[in-house]
N, C-alpha and C positions, 0 to 999 in steps of 0.2 A: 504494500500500500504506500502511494505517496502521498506528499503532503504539498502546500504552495511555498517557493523556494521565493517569492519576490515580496519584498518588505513594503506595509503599508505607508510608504513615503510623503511628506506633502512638506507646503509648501506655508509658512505663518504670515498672515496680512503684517505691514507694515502700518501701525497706527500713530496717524500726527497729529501726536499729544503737545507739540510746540506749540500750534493752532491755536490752544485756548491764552499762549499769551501776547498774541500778535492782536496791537489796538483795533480797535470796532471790530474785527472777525474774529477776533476771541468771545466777543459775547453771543454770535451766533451758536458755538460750539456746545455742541454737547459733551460736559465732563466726562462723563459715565457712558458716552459712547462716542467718542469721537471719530473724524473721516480715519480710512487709512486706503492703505494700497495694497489691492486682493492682488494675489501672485495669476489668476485666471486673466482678470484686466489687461494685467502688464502684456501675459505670453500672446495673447488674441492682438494687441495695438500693433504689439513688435513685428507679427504674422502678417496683419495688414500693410505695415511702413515698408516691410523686405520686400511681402511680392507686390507692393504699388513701385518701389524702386528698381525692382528686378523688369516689371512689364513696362514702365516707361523707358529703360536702358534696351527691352528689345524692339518697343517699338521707333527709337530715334534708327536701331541696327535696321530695319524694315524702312526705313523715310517714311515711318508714320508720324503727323504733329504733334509731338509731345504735351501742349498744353493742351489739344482735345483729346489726347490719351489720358494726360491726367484728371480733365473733367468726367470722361467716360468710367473711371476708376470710381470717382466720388459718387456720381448716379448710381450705379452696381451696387458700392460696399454699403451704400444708407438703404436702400430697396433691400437690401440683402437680408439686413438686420432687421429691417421691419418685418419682412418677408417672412423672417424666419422665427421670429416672435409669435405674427399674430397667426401664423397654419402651427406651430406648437400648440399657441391656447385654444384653438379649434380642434386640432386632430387629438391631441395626447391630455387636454384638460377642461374638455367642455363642459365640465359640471362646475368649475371653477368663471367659467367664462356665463353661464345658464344663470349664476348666484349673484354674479357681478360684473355686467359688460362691458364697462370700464377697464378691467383684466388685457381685454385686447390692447389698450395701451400703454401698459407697463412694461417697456421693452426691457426692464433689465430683470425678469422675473424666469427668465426661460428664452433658450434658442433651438428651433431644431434646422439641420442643417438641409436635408430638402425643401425645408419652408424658405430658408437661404438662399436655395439654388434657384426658386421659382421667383423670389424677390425681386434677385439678380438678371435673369432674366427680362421680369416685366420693366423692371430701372432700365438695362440697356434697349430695350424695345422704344421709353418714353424718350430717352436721350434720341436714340433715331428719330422718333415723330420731330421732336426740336429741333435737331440739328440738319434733320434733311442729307443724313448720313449713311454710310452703308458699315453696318454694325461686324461684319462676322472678321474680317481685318482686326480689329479692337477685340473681340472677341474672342478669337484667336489668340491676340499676344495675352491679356488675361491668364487664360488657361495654361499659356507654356510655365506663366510664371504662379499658377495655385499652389501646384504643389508643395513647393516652398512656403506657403502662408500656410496651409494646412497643416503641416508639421507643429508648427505653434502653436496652430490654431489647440490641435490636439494634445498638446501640450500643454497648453490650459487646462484641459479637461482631465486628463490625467495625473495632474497635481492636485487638484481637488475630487478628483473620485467620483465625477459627478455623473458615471453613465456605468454603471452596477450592473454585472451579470450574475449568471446564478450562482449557488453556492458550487462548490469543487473542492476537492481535495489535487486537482492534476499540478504538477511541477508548476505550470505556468500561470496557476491562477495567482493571485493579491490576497497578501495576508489581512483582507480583512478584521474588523473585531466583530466576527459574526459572536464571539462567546462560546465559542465549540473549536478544542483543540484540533488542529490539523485539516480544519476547514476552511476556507475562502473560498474568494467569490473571482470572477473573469472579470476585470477592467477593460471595456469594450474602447472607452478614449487612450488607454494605453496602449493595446495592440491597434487602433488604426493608424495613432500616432510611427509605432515602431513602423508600419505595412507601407506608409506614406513615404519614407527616406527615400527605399529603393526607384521609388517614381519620380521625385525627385531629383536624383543623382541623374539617374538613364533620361531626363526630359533635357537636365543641363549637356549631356556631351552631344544628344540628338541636334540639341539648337547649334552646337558650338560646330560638329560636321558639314551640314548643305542645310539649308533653305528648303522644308517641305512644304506642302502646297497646302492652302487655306483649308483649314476643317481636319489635319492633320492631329493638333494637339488637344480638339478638341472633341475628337472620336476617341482618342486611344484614354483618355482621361474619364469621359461618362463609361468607358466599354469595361477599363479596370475597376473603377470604383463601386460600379453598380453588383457584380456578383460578391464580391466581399463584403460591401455592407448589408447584401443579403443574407449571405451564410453569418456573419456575424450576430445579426440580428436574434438568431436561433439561440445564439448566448443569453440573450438580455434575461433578466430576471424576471421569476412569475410570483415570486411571494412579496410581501411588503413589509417583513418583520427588521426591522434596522434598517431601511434605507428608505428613497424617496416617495417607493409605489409601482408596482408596475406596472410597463408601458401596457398600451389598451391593443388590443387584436381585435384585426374586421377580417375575417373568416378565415381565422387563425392566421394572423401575418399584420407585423405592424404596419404603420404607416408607411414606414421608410424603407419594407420590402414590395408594397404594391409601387411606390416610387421608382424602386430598383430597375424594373421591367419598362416603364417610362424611359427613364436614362439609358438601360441598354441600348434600347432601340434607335434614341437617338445619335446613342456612339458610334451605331453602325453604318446609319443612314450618314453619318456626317466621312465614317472609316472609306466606305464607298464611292462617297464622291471626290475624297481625296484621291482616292489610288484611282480613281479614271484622270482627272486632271494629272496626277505623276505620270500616268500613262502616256498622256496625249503629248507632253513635253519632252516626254524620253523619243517618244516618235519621230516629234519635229524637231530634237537635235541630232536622231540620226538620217534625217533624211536630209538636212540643210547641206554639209557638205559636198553634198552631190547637186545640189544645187546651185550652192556657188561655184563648182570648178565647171556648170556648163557656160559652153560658147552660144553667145547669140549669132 
């Protein structure tokens, strides 16, 4: 029999207790609870600032304009978060949301990250209607550079423990304090976190080798993330005894595995018309020289 070999790790709020003696903002301050700096905040800003720094470095590399890249960034990552707030308090808390409608706009009470992806989405949709733009270019460079933000992203989450699978005793679960020796549970934001490097790494030398064609990074991205966050999901926790609750199943399958099958689909359709476009390019560079060396 094994037991979970990974220590329940985290990470302690930094609390500024200075605050209450800085004039007129100290009497804002609550003594007995004052602001501080959550370690989840920090690692999510740091994930945003790298991959908004990473996608406008690839888009100056592309002669995309940088400052409509950078607005294209800001429309995305606020849609994102709304996005991703208010399909959490619909899909994973409606009883919360049925109590209190209001709920839907407390962005800092919950994110899910499909609600994210749909956010992001309809922000880069609105930014088009505005701009009278052609989105999938921006889109594009986005995606070569997520994975990198996701890392963070997930790194948040896995310092604070805040996506709980079932219990286990297997090598690689989290030593929970379930209160039963040799038991823990699966940390679903620490294993996406670690699953995310390797995509990561391979997206960075992909860019660094050739130039692939539009819808490239943004197939192979929905096409990997979608079956893993599905088999993952099979982890998630079904009891609620020590932790937040668990997530809610529509016919047997979270939210974020009928999501899964969405996003595949679109990895593919996008996988597709990538490789016809590399196709049709590889074609007309092999036929060009024979076109220039004819005589008229």
């Amino acid at each position: 029999m094994s037991e979970p070999l990974i220590p329940y790790a985290s990470l302690p709020e930094l609390r500024l207790t200075f605050l209450r003696h800085v004039p007129l903002l100290g009497r804002l301050v609550d003594a007995s609870d004052p602001p501080s700096i959550k370690p989840f905040g920090v690692l999510v800003a740091l994930g945003v600032y790298l991959g908004a720094a990473l996608a406008i470095r690839h888009a100056r590399q592309r002669q995309l304009d940088a400052r409509k890249m950078t607005e294209f960034i800001t429309w995305t990552v606020a849609s994102g978060f709304v996005g991703g707030h208010v399909l959490d308090a619909i899909f994973y808390h409606p009883d919360a949301v049925a109590k209190n409608p209001l709920y839907l706009l407390q962005l800092w009470s919950g994110l899910s990250s499909f609600g994210g992806f749909t956010g992001a989405v309809l922000g880069s949709l609105a930014w088009k209607h505005r701009r009278r733009e052609r989105i999938l270019p921006y889109c594009e460079i986005i995606c070569s550079a997520f994975p990198l933000a996701w890392v963070f992203g997930r790194a948040g989450c896995a310092v604070v423990h805040d996506h709980p699978g079932r219990l286990s005793d297997a090598w690689f679960a989290v030593q929970y304090p379930t209160g039963s020796p040799g038991i823990g549970r699966f940390d679903l934001g620490l294993y996406e976190c670690l699953l995310t490097i390797p995509l990561a790494i391979a997206f960075a030398v992909l860019w660094k080798r050739r130039q692939r064609p539009v819808g490239f990074y943004i197939g192979w991205m929905c096409t990997l993330y979608a079956p893993v966050r599905f088999c993952l999901d099979f982890l998630r926790e079904t009891d609620s005894v020590g932790v937040a609750g668990a997530d809610p199943r529509y016919g047997g399958l979270t939210p974020a595995q009928w999501g899964s099958f969405v996003l595949l689909a679109v990895g593919i359709a996008f996988l597709r018309n990538a490789s016809h476009r590399d196709g049709a390019v590889a074609q007309t560079n092999a036929v060009s020289p024979r076109v220039d060396g004819m005589r008229s």
